[in-house]
KERO-276806 format. One record per atom (N, C-alpha, C, O, CB): x, y, z. Coordinates in steps of 0.2 Angstrom, whole numbers, padded with zeros to 4 digits, always signed. Glycine has a CB too. Layout:
! residues N
XYZ ...
! end
This chain:
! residues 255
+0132+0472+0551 +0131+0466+0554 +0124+0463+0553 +0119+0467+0554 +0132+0466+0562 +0123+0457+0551 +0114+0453+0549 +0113+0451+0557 +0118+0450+0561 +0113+0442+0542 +0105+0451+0558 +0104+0451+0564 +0101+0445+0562 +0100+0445+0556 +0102+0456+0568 +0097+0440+0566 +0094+0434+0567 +0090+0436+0573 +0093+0438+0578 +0097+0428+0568 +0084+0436+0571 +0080+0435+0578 +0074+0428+0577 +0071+0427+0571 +0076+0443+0581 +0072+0425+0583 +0068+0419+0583 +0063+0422+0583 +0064+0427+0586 +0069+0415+0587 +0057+0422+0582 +0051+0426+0584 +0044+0422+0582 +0045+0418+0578 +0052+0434+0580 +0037+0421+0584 +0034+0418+0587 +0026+0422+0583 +0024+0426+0587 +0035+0417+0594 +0023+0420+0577 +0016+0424+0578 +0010+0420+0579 +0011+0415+0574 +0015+0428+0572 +0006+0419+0581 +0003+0414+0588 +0007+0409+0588 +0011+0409+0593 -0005+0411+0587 +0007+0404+0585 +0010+0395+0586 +0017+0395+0579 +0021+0390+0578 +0000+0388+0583 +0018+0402+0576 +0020+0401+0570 +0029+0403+0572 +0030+0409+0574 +0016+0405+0564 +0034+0398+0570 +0040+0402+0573 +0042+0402+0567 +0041+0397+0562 +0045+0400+0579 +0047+0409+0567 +0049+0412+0561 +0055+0417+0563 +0056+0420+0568 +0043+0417+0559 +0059+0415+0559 +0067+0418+0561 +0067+0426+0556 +0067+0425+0550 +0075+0410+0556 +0068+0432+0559 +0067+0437+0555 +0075+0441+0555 +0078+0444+0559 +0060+0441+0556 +0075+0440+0549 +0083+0442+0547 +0084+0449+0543 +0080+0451+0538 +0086+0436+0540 +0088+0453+0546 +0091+0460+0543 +0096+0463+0546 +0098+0462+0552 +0085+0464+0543 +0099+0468+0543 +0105+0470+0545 +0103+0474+0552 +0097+0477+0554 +0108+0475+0539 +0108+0473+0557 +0104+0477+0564 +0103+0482+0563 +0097+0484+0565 +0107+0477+0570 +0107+0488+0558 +0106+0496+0563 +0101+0496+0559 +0102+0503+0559 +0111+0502+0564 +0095+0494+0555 +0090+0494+0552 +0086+0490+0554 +0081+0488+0550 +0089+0495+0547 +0087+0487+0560 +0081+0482+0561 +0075+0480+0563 +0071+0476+0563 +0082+0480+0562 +0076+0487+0566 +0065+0489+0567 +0064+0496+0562 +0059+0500+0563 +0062+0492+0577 +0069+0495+0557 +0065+0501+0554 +0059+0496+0547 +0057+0491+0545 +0073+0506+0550 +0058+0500+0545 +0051+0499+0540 +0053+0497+0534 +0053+0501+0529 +0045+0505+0539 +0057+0489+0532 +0059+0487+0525 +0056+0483+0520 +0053+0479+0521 +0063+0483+0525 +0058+0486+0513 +0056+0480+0510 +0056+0469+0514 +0060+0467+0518 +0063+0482+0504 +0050+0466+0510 +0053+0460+0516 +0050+0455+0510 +0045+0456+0506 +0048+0460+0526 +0055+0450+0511 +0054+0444+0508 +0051+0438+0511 +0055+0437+0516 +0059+0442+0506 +0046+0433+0511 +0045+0428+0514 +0047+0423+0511 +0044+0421+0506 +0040+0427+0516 +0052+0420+0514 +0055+0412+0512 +0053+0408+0515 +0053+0408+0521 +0063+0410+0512 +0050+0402+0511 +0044+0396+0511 +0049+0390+0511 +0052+0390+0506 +0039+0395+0503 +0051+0384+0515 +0056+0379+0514 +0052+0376+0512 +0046+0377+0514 +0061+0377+0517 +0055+0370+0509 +0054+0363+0507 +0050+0358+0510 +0050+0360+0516 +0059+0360+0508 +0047+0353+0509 +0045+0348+0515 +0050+0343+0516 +0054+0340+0513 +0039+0343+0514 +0048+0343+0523 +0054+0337+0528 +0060+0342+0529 +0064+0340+0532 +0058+0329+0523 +0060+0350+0527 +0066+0355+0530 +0062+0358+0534 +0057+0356+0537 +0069+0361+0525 +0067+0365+0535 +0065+0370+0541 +0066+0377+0539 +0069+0377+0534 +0068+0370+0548 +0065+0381+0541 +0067+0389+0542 +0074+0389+0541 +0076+0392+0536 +0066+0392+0550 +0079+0385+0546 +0085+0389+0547 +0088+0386+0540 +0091+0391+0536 +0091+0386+0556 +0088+0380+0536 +0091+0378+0531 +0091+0381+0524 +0093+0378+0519 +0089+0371+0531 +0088+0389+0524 +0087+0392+0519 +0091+0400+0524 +0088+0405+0522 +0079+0392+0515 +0094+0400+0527 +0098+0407+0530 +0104+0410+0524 +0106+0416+0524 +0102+0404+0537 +0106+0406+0519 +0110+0408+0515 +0107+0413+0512 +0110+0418+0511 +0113+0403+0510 +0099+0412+0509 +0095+0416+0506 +0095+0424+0509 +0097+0429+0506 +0087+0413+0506 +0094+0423+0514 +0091+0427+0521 +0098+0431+0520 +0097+0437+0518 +0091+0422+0529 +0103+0428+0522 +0109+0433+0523 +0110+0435+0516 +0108+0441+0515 +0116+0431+0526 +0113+0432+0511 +0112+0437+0504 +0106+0445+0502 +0108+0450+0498 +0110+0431+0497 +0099+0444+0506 +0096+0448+0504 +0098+0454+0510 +0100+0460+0509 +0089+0446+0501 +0098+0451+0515 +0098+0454+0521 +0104+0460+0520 +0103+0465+0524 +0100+0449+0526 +0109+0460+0516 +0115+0463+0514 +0113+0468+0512 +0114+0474+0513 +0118+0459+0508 +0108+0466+0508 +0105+0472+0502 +0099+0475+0504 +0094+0477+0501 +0102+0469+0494 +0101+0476+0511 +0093+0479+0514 +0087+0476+0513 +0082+0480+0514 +0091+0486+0509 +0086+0471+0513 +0080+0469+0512 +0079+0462+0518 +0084+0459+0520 +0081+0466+0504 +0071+0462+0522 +0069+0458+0529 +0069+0452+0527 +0064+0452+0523 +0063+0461+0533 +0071+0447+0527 +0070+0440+0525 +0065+0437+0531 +0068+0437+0536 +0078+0436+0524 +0058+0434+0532 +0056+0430+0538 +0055+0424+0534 +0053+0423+0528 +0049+0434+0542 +0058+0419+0539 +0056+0411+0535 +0054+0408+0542 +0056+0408+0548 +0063+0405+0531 +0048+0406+0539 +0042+0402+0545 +0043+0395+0544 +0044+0392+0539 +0033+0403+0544 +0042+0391+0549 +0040+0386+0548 +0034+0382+0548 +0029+0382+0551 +0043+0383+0551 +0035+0379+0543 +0028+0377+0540 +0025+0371+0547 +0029+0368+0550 +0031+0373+0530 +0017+0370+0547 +0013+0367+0550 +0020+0359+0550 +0024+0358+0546 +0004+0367+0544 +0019+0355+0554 +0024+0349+0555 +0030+0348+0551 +0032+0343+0548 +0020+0345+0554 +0034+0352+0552 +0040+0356+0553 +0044+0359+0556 +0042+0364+0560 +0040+0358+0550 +0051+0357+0556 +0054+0364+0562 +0053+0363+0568 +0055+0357+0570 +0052+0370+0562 +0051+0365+0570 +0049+0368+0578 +0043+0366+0578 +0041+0369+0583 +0050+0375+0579 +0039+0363+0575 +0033+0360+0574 +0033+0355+0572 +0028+0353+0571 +0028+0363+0570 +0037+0351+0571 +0037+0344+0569 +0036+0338+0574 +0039+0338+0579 +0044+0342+0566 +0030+0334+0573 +0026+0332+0576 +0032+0324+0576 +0036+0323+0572 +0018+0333+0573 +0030+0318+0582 +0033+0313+0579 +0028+0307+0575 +0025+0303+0578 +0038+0309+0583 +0028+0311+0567 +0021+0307+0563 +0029+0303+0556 +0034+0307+0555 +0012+0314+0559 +0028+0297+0554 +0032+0296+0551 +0032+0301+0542 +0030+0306+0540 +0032+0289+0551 +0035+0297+0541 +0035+0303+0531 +0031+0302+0529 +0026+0306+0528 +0041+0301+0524 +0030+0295+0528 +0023+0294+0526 +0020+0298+0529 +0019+0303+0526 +0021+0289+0526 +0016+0298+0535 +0009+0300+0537 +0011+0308+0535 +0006+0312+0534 +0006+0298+0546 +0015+0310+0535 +0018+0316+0531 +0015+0320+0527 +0012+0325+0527 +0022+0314+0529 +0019+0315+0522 +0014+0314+0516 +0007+0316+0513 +0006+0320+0509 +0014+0308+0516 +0001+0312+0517 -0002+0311+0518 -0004+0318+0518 -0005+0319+0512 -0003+0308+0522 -0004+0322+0521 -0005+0329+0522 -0002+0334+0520 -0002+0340+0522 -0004+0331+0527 +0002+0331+0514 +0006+0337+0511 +0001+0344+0508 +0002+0350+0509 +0010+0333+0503 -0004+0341+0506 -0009+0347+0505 -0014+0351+0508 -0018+0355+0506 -0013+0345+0501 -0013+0350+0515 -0015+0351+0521 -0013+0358+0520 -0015+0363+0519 -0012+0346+0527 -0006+0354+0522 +0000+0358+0523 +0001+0365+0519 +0003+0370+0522 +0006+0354+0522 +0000+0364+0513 +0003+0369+0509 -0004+0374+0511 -0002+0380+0511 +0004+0366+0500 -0010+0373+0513 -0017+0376+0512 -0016+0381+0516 -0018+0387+0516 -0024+0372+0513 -0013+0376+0523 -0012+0381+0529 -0008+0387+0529 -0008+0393+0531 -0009+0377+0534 -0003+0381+0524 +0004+0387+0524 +0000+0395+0519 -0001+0401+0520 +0014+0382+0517 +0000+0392+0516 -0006+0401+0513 -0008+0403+0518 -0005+0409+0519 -0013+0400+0509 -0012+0401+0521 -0017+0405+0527 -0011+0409+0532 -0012+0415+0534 -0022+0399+0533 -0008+0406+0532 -0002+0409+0537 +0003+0414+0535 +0006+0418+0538 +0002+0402+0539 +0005+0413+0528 +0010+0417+0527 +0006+0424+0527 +0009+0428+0529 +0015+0416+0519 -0001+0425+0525 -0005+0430+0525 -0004+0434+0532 -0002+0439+0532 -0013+0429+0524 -0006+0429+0539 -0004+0431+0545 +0003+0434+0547 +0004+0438+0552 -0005+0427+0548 +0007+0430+0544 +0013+0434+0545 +0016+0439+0542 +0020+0442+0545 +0016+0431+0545 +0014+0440+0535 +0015+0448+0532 +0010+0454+0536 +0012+0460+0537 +0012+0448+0525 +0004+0451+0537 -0001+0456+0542 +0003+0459+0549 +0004+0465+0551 -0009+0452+0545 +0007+0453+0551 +0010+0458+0558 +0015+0460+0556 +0015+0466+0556 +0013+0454+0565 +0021+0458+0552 +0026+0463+0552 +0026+0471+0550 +0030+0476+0551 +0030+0460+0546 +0020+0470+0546 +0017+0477+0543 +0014+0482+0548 +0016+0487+0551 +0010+0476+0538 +0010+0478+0550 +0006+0481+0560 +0014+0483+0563 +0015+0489+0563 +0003+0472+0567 +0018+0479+0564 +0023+0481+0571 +0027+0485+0566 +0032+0487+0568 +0028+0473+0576 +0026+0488+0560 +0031+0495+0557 +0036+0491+0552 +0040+0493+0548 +0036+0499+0565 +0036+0484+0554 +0046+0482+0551 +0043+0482+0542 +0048+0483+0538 +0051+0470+0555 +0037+0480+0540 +0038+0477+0535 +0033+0482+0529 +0027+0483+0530 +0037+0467+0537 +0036+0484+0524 +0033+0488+0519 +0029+0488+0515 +0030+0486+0509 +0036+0490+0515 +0022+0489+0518 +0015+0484+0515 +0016+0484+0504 +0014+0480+0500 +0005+0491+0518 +0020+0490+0503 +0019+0489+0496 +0024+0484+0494 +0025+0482+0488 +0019+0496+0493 +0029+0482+0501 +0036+0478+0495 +0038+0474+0499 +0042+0474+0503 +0043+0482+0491 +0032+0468+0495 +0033+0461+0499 +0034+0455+0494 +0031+0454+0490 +0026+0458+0505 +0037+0453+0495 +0039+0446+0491 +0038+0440+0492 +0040+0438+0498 +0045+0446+0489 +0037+0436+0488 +0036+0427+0492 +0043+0424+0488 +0045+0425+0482 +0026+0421+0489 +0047+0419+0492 +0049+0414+0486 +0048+0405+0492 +0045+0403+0497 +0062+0418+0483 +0051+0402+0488 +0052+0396+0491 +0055+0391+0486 +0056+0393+0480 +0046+0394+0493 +0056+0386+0488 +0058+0381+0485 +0054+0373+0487 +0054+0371+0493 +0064+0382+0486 +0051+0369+0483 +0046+0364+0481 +0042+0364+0486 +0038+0367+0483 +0048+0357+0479 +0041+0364+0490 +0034+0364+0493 +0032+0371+0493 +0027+0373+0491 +0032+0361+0500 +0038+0375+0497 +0038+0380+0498 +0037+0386+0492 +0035+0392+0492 +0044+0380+0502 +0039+0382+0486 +0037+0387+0478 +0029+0386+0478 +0024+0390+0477 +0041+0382+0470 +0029+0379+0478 +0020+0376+0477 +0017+0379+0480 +0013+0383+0476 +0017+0369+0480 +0016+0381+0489 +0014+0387+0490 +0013+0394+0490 +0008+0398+0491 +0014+0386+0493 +0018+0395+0488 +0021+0403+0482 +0015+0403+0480 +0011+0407+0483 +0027+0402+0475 +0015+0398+0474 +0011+0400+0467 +0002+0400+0472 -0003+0404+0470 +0014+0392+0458 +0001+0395+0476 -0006+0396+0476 -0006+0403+0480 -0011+0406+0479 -0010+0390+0480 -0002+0405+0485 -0003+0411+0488 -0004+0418+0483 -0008+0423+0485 +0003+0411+0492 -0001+0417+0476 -0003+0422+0470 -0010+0422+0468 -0012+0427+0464 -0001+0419+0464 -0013+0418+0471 -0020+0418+0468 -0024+0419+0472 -0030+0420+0470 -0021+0413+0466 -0022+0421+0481 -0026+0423+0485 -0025+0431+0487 -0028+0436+0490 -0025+0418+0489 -0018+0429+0485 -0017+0440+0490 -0013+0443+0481 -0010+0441+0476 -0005+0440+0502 -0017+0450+0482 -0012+0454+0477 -0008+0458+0480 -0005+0463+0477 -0014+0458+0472 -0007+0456+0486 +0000+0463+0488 +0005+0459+0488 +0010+0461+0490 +0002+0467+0496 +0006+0452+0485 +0013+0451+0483 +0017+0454+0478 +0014+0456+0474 +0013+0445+0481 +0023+0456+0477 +0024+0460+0474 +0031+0456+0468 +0030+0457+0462 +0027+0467+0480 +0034+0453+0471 +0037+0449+0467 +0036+0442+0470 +0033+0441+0475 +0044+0451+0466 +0040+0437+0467 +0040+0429+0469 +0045+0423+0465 +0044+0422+0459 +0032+0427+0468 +0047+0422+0468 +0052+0415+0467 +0051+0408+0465 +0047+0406+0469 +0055+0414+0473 +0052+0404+0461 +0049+0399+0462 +0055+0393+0461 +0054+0390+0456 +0043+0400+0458 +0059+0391+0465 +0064+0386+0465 +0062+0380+0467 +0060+0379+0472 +0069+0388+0469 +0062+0375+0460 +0057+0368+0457 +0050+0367+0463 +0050+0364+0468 +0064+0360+0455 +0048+0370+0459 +0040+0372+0464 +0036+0370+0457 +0039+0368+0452 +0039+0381+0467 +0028+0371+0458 +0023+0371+0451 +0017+0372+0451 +0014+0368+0455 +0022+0365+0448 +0013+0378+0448 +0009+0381+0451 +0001+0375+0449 -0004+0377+0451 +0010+0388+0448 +0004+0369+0446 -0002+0366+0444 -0003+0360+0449 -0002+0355+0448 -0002+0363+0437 -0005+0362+0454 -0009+0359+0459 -0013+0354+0457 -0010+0349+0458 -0014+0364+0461 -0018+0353+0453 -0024+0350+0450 -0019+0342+0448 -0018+0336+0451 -0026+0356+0442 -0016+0345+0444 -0010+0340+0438 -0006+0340+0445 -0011+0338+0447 -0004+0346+0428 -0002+0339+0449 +0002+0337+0452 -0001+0332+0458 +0002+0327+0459 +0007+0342+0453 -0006+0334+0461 -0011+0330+0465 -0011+0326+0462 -0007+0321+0464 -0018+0332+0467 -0014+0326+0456 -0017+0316+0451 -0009+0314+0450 -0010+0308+0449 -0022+0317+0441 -0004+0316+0449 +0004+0312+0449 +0004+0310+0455 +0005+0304+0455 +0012+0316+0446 +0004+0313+0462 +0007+0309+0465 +0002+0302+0471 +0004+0298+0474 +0010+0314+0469 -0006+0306+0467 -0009+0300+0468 -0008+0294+0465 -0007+0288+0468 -0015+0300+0468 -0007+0295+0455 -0005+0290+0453 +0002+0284+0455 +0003+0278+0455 -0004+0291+0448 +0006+0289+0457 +0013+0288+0459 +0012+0283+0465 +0014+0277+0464 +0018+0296+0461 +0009+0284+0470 +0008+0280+0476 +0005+0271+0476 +0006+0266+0479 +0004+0285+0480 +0000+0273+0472 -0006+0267+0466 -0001+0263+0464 +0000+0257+0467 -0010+0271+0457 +0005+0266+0459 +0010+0261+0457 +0014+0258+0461 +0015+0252+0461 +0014+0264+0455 +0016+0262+0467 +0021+0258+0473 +0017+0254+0475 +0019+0251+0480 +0025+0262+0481 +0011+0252+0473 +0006+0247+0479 +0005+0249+0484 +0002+0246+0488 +0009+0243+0483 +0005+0255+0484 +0003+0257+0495 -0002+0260+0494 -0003+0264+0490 +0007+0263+0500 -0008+0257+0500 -0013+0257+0502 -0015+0267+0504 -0012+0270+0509 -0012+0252+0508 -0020+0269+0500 -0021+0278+0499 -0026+0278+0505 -0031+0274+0505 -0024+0281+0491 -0025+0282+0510 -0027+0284+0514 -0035+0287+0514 -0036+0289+0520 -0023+0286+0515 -0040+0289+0510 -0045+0292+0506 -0047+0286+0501 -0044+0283+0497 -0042+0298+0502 -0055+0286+0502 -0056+0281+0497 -0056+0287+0491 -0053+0292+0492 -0065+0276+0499 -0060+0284+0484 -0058+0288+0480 -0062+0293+0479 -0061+0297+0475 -0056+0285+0475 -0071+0293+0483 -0073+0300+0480 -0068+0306+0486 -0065+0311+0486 -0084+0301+0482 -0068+0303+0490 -0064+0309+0495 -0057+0311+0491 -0054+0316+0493 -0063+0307+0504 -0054+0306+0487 -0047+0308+0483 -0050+0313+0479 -0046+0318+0478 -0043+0302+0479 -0055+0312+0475 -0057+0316+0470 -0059+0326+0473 -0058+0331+0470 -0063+0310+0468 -0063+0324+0481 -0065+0330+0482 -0061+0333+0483 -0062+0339+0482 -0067+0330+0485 -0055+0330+0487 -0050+0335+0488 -0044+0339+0485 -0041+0344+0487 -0047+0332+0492 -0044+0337+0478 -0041+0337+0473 -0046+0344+0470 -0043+0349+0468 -0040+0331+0470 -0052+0344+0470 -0057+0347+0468 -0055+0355+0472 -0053+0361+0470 -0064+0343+0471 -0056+0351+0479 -0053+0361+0482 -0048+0364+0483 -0047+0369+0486 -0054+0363+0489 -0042+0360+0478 -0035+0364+0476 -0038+0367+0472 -0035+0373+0472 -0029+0359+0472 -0044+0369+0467 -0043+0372+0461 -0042+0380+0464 -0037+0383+0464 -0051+0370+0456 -0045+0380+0466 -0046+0388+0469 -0036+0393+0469 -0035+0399+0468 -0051+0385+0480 -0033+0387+0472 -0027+0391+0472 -0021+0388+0465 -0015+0389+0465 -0023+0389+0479 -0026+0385+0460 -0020+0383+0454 -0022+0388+0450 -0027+0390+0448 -0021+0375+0450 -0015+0391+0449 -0012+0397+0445 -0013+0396+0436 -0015+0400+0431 -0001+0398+0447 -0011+0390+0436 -0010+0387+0430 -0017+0387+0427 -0018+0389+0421 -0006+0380+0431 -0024+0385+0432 -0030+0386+0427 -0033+0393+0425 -0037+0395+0421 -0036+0381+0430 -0030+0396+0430 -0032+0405+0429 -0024+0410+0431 -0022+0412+0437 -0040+0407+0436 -0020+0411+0423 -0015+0413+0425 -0013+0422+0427 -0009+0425+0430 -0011+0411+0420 -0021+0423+0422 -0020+0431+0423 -0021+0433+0433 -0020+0439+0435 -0027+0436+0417 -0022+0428+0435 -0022+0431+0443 -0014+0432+0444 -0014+0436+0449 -0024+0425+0450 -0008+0431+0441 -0001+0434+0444 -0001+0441+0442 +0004+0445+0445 +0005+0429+0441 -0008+0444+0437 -0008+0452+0437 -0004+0453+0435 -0003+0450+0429 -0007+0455+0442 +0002+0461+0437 +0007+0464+0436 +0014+0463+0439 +0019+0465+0438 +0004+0469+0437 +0011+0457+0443 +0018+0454+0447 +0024+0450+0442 +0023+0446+0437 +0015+0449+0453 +0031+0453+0447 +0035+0449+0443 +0038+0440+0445 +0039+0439+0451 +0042+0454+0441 +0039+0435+0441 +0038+0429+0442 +0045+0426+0441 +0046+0428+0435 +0033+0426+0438 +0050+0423+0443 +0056+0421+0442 +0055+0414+0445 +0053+0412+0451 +0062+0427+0444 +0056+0411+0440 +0053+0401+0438 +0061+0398+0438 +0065+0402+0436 +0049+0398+0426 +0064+0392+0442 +0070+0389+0442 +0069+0382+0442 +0066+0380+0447 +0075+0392+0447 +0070+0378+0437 +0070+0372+0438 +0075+0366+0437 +0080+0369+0434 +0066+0371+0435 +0076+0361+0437 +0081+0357+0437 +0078+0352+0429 +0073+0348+0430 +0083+0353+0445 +0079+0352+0427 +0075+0344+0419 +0075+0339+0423 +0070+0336+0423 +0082+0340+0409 +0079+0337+0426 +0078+0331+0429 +0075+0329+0434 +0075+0324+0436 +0084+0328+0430 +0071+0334+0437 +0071+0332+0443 +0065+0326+0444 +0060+0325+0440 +0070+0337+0445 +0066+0324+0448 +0062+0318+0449 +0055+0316+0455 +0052+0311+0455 +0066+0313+0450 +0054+0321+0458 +0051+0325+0463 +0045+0330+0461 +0039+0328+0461 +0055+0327+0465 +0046+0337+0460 +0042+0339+0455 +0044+0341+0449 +0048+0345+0447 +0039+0344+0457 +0040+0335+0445 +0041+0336+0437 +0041+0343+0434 +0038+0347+0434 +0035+0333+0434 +0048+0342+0431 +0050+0350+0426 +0045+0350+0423 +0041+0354+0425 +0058+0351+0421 +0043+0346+0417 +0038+0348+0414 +0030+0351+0415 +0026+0354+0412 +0039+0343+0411 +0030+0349+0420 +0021+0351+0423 +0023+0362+0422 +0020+0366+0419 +0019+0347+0437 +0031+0364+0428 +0033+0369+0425 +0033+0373+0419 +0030+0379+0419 +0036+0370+0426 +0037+0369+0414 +0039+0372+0409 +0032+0373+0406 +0031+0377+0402 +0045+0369+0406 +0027+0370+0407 +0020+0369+0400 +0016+0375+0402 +0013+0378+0398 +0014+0361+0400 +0017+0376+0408 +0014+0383+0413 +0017+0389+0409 +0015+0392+0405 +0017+0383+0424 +0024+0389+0412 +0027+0394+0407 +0025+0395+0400 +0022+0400+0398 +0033+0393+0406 +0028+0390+0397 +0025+0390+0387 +0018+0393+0387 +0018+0396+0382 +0024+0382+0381 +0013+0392+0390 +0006+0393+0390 +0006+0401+0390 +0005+0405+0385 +0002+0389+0397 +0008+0402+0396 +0008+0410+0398 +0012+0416+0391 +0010+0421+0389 +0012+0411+0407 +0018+0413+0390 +0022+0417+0385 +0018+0417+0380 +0018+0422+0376 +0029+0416+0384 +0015+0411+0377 +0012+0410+0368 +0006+0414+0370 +0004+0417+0365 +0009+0399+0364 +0002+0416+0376 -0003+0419+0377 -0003+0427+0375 -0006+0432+0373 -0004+0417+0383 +0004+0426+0379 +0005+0434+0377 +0001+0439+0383 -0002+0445+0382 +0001+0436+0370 +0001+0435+0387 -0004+0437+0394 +0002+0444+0399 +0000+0448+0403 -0006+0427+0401 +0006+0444+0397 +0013+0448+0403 +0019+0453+0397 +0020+0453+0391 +0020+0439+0409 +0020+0458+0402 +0026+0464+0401 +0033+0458+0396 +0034+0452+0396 +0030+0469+0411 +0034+0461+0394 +0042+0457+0394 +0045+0459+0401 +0042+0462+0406 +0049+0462+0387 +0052+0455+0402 +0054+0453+0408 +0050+0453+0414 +0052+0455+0419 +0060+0458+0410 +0044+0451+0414 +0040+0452+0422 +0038+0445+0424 +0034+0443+0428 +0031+0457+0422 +0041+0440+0421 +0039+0432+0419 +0048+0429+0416 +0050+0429+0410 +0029+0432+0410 +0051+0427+0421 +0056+0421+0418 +0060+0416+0420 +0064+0417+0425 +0059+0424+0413 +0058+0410+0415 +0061+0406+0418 +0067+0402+0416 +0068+0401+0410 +0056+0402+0419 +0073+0401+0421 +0080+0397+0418 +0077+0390+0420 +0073+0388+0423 +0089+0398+0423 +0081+0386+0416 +0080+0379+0415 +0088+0376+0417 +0093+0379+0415 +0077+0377+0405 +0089+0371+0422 +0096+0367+0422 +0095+0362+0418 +0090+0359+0418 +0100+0365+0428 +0100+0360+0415 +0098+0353+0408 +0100+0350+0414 +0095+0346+0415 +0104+0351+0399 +0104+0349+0420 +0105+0344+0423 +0106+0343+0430 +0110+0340+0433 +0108+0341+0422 +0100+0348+0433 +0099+0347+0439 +0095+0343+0442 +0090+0342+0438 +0099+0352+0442 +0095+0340+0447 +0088+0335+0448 +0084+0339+0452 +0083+0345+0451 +0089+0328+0452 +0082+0337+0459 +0078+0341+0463 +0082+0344+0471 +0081+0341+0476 +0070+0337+0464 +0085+0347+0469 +0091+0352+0470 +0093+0359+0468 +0096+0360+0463 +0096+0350+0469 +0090+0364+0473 +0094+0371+0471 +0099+0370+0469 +0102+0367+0473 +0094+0375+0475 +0104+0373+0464 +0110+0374+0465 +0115+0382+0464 +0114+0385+0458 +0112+0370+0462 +0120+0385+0468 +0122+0386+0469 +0121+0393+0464 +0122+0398+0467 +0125+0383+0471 +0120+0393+0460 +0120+0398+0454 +0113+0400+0455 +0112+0406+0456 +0120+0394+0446 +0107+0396+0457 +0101+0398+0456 +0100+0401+0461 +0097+0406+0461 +0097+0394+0456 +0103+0399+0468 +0103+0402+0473 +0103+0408+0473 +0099+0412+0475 +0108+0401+0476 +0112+0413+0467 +0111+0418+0468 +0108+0423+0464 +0108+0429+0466 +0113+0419+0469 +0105+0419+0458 +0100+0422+0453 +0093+0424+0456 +0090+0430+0456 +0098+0417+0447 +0092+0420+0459 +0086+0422+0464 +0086+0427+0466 +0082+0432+0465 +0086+0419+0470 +0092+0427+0472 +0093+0433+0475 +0092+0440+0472 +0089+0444+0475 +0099+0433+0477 +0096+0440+0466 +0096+0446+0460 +0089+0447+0459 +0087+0453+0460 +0099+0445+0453 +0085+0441+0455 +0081+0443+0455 +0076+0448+0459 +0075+0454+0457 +0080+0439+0456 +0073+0444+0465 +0074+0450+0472 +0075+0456+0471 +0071+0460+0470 +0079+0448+0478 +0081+0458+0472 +0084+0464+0472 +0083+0469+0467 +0084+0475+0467 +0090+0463+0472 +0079+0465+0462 +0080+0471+0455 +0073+0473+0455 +0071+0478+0452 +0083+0467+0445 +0065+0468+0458 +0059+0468+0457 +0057+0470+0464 +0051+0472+0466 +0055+0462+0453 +0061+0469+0469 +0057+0469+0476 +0058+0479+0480 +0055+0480+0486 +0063+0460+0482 
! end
């Protein structure tokens, strides 16, 4: 039987999934990152597939989300998307640190995955901790830098009024560098990377991914199999059902 429990580390709630009659024992553990405008419970399919396989699944919810969702509209939302993700780094650190502390979670075999915001922060969290051990990245993009300046431009276009005059657009963009993977790749190390994207997607651009990828393989920077990515010719910005459980394998074969 998967057990669910709700659980709380200071202000951060986090659903932590595993089979019960091991469930305070000391596991392999994965941290699933959701989406913006999701939650925690809306990635549990993840949770129970690994949870199967012996493996602790904890998904947090991210800073104004979930159980933290403030009432600010999308937009102002928005606005703080990169807030968000900075925090969410800081935090998934805190929350691997206790699971380890309280016994449940196996300082050498921890894994991140997520999906689009939740990937985005993935890849910057690569660049801050090396006890990640494997990591997921479902249509996510580790170029920070390059995806800040699309969605400033993107907004420029609609007409709407940017919140930041432009040196402070400029600064803030400035202190993403520090967690873009893409300008310094050999920080992913020895770790293994499994990339899932949709071509179409219209949200985070496949291509900003795939050019991250080509970069790293023509480099010749990584092992064979420790780095790879499937391409859907026609998914948009939607996991689907396949990827779901490629993932999962993934997981299971590096974690």
């Amino acid at each position: 039987m998967i057990k669910i429990s709700t659980e709380y580390i200071q202000n951060i709630p986090i659903l932590n999934v595993a089979k019960e009659d091991v469930f305070t024992n000391t596991l392999p553990t994965l941290v699933f990152l959701h989406g913006f405008t999701s939650s925690k419970e809306q990635n549990l399919s993840y949770a129970y597939l690994l949870a199967k396989n012996g493996i602790r699944v904890l998904l947090p919810d991210f800073p104004l989300h979930g159980e933290r969702c403030d009432p600010i509209s999308v937009e102002e939302r928005q606005w703080k998307f990169w807030d968000i993700v900075v925090q969410g780094i800081t935090e998934l650190k805190e929350v691997a640190d206790h699971y380890v502390t309280n016994g449940q979670t196996d300082s050498g075999r921890i894994g991140v995955a997520g999906t689009s915001m939740g990937s985005i922060t993935m890849f910057g969290a690569l660049t801050q901790y090396g006890w990640i051990r494997t990591a997921v990245s479902l249509m996510g993009t580790p170029g920070y830098e390059q995806f800040a300046n699309l969605m400033i431009q993107s907004i420029q276009k609609e007409g709407r009024q940017l919140p930041l005059s432009t040196s402070e657009l400029e600064s803030k963009v400035q202190s993403l560098k520090p967690y873009d993977l893409s300008l310094n790749p050999r920080l992913l190390g020895d770790r293994s990377l499994w990339i899932w994207h949709g071509k179409v997607d219209n949200i985070v651009p496949y291509q900003l991914t795939k050019q991250f990828y080509e970069s790293i393989v023509e480099a010749g920077l990584f092992r064979e199999n420790q780095v790879e990515m499937v391409t859907d010719p026609i998914a948009g910005h939607k996991v689907t059902r396949d990827a779901c459980h490629r993932a999962v394998e993934w997981v299971i074969k590096t974690l």
